[in-house]
C-alpha positions as CSV (number, residue, x, y, z in Angstrom):
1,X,0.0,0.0,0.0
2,X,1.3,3.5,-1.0
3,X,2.1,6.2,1.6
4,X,-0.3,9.1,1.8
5,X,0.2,12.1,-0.4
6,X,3.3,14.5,0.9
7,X,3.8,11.5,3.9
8,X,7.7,10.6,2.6
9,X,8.4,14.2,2.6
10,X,7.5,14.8,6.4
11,X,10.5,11.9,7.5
12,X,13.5,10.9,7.0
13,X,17.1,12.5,6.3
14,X,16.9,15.9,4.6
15,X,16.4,15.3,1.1
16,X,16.7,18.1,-2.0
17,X,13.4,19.5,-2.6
18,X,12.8,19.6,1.6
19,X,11.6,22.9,3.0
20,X,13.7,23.2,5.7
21,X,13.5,26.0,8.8
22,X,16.4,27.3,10.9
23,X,15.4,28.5,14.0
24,X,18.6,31.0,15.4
25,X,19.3,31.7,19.1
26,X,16.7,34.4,19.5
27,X,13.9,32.4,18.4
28,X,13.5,33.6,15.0
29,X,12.6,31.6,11.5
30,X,14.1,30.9,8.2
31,X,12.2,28.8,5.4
32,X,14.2,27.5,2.3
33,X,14.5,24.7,-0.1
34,X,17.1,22.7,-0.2
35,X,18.8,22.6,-3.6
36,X,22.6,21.0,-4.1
37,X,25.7,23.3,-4.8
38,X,23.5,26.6,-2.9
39,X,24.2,28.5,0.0
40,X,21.9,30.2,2.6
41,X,23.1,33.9,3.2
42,X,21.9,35.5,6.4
43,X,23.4,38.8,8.0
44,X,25.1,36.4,10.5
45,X,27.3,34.3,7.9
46,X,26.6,31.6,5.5
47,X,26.2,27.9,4.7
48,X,26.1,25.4,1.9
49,X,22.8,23.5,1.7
50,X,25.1,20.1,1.3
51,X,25.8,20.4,4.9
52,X,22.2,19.4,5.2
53,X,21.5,17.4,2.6
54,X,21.6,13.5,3.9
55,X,21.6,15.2,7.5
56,X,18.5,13.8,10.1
57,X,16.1,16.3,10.5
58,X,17.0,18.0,14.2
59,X,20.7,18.7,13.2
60,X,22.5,22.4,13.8
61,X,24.5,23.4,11.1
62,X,27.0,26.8,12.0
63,X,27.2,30.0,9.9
64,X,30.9,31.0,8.7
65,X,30.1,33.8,11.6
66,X,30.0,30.7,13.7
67,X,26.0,31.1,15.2
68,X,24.3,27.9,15.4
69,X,20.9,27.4,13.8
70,X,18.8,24.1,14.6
71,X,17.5,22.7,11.5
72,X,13.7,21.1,11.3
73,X,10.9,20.3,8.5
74,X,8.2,22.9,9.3
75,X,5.4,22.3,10.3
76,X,1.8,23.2,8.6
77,X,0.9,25.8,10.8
78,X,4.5,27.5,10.3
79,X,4.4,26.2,6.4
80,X,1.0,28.8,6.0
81,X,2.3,31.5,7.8
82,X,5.5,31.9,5.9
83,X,4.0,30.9,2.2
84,X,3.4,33.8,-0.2
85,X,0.2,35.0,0.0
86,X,-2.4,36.2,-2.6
87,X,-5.1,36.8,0.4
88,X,-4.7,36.5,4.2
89,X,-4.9,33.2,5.4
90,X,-6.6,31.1,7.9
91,X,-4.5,31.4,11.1
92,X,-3.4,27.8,12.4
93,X,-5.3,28.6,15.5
94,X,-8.7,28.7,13.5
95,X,-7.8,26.2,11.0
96,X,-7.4,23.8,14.1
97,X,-11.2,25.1,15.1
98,X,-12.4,23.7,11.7
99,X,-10.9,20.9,11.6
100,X,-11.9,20.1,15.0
101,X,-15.6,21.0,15.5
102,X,-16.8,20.8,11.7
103,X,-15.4,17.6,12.1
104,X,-13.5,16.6,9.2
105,X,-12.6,13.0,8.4
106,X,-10.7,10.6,6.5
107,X,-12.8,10.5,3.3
108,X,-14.7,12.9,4.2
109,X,-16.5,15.2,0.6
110,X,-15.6,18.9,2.1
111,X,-16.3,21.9,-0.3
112,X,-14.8,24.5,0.4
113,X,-15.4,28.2,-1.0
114,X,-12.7,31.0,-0.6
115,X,-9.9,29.3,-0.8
116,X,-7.4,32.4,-0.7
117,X,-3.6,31.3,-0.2
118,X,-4.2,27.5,0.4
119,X,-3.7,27.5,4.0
120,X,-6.8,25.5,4.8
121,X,-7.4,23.7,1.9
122,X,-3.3,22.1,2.9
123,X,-5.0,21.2,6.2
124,X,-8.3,20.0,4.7
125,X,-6.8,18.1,2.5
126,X,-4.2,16.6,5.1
127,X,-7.2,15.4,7.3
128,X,-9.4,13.7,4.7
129,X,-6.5,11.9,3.1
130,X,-6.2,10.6,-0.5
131,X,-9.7,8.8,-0.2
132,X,-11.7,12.0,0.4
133,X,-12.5,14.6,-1.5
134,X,-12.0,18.5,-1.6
135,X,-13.7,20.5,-3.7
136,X,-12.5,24.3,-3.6
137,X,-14.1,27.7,-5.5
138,X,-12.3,30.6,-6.0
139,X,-14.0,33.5,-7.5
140,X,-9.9,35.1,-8.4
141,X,-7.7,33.1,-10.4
142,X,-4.6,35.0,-9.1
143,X,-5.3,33.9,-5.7
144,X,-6.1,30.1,-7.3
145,X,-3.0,30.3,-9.0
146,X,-0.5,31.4,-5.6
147,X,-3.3,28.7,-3.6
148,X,-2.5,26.1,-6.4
149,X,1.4,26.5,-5.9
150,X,1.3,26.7,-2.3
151,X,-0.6,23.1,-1.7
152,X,1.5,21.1,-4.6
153,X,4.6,22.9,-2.6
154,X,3.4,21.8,0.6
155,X,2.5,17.8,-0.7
156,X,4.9,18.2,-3.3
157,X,3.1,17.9,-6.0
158,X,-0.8,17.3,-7.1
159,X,-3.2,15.9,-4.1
160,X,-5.0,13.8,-5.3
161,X,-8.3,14.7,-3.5
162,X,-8.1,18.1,-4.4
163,X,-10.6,20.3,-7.2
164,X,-10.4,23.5,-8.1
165,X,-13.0,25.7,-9.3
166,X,-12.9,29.2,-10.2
167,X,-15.8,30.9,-9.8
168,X,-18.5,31.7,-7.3
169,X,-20.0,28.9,-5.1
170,X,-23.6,30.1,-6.0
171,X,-22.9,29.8,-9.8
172,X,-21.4,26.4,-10.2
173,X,-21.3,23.9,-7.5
174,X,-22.9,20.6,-8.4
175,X,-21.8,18.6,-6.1
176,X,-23.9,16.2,-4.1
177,X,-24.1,13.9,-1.2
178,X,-21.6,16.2,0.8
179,X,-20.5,15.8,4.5
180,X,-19.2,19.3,5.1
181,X,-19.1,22.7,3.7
182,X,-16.9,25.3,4.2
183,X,-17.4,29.2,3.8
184,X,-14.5,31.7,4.6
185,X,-16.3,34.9,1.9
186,X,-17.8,38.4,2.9
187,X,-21.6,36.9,2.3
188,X,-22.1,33.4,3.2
189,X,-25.4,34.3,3.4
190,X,-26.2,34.4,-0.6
191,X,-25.0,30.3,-0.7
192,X,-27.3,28.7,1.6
193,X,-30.0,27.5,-1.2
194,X,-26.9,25.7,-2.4
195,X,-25.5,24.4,0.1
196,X,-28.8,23.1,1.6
197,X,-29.2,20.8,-1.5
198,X,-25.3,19.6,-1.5
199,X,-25.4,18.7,1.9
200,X,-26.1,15.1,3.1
201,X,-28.8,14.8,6.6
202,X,-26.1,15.6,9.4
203,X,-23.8,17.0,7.4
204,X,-22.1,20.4,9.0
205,X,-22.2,23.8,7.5
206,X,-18.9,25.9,8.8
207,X,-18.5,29.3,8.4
208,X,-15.5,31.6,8.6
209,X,-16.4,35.8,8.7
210,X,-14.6,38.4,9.9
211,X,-17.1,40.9,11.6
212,X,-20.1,41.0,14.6
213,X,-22.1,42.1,11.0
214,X,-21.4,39.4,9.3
215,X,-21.8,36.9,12.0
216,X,-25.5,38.1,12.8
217,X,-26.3,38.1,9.1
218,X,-25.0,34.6,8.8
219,X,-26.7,33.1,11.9
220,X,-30.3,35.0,11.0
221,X,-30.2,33.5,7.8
222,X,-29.3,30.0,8.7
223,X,-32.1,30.4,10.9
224,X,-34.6,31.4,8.1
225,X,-33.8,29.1,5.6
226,X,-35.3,26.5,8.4
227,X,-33.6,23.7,7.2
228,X,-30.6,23.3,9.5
229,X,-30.3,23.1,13.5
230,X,-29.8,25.5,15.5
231,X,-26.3,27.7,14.6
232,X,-23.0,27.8,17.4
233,X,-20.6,30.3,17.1
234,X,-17.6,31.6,18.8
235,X,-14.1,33.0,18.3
236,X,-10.7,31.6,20.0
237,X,-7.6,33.1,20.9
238,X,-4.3,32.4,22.2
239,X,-2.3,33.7,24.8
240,X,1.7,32.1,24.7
241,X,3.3,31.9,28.4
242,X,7.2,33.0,28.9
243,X,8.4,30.4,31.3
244,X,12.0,31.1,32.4
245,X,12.5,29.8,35.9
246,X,10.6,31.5,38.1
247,X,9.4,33.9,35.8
248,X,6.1,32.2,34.7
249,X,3.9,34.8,33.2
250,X,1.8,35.4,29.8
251,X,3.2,37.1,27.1
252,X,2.7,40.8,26.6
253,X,1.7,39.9,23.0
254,X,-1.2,37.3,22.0
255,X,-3.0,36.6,18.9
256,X,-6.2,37.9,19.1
257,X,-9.3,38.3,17.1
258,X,-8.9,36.7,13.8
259,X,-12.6,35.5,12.7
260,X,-15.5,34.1,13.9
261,X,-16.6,30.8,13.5
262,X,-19.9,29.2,13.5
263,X,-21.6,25.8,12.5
264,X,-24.8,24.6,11.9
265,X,-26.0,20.8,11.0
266,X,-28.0,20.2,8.1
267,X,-31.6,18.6,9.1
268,X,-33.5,15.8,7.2
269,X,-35.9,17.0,4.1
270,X,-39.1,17.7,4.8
271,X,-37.9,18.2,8.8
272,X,-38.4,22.0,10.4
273,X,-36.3,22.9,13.2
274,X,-37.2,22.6,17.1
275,X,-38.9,25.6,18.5
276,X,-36.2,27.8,20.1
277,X,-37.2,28.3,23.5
278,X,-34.4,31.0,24.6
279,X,-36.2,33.9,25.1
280,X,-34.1,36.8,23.7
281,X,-33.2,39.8,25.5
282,X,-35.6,42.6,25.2
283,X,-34.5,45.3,22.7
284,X,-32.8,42.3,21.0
285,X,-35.1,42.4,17.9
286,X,-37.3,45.4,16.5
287,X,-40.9,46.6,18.3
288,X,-42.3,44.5,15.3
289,X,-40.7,41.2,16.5
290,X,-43.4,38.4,16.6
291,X,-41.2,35.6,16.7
292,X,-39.9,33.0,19.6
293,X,-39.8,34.4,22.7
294,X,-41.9,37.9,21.9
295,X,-45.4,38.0,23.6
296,X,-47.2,38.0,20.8
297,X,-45.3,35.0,19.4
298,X,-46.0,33.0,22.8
299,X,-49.6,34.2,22.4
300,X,-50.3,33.0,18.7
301,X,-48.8,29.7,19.5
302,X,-51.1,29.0,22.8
């Protein structure tokens, strides 16, 4: 049985072709390629690549200025943060989020629309293996293209799995019997008749928006369509801890806001949702609110 895609290039002895990151003694990165006969230049001295080449991964090669540099693969969530970009990318942080509570499995048929630099579509496409499939839109085929080289960079070459569209979502997806859907776009909102029909009973609907606006837009509209379960939505963040001794404290810095996520499950056919019974908070809706929870909404259903 063949390894997964991009699985031979993630072990082993440093081979030409490896991306390769040097960490130096004040913490900070460097992302190459490895290529024979080159040398990596850095204000601090240099060294040829052939030091590396053949070397286990964990080795520290020293500059001609003689400062040591440890030498590892890097890992995806470093990979996405140092590849070029064509549009911001999903932070590790929230990429870990997706994977985690839209619940993405090996085999799994994810669509994805926005697909930006390739930063989540490499993790996507890392968690559903070569049996699933991904199926990503793009409405800009400059940010396709720079997506397109950053994933067959990261796998080293074609996944297998992987479909790209450009275009909008709205306009061309076909697709059927899906298990999840992704949306990181400005208007989720104006997808939802299509991703209703793609999406398989149970299947999740994840959504990736920037703003409080966008959020409340998103999570009415889920609501109105009526066929999918009560939305959840939240945002992480990440605080990093300086442990030196007996100074244990947080760092002054932390990633912050980044995007909001929420998720919603897609109900049977022909099923309406449960009757919310939060009552929300008065002033939460307009005078002419009739809905769950208003007076008047209690009153017509009594």
């Amino acid at each position: 049985m063949s390894e997964p895609t991009g699985a031979a290039r993630r072990r082993g002895p440093f081979q030409v072709g490896d991306q390769v990151q040097l960490t130096d003694p004040k913490g900070r990165h460097y992302t190459f390629t490895l290529e024979a006969g080159k040398n990596f230049h850095t204000h601090k001295g240099s060294f040829p690549h052939d030091e590396l080449i053949g070397a286990p991964e964990g080795s520290v090669v020293r500059t001609t200025g003689n400062v040591a540099y440890l030498a590892l693969r890097p890992l995806l969530p470093d990979y996405v943060l140092s590849m070029p970009r064509g549009a911001a990318v999903v932070y590790p942080k929230d990429a870990g989020q997706i994977l985690a509570f839209a619940d993405i499995f090996a085999g799994a048929r994810v669509v994805e629309a926005g697909v930006g630099s390739g930063s989540l579509s490499s993790f996507l496409l890392r968690a559903i293996g070569d049996q699933g499939m991904l199926h990503s839109y793009e409405r800009r085929e400059d940010f396709a293209e720079i997506a397109t080289q950053n994933v067959e960079r990261y796998f080293g070459g074609p996944h297998p799995a992987w479909r790209l569209t450009v275009g909008d979502l709205q306009d061309n997806l076909n697709d059927t019997d899906v298990d999840r859907v992704i949306l990181d776009m400005l208007a989720p909102w104006e997808c939802l008749d299509v991703v209703r029909k793609a999406l398989v009973p149970g299947g999740i609907l994840c959504c990736y928006v920037a703003t409080t606006t966008q959020l409340a837009r998103t999570v009415e509209s889920i609501r109105e369509i009526g066929c999918f379960a009560e939305p959840t939505a939240w945002e992480s963040m990440i605080r990093n801890w300086h442990v030196e001794g007996l100074a244990v404290r947080p760092d002054h810095r932390m990633i912050g806001h980044t995007g909001f996520l929420l998720t919603a499950r897609r109900l049977a056919d022909g099923v309406e949702p449960p009757l919310r019974r939060r009552r929300p908070a008065k002033g939460a809706y307009g005078e002419d609110y009739t809905g769950p929870g208003s007076e008047s909404g209690s009153a017509s259903r009594g």
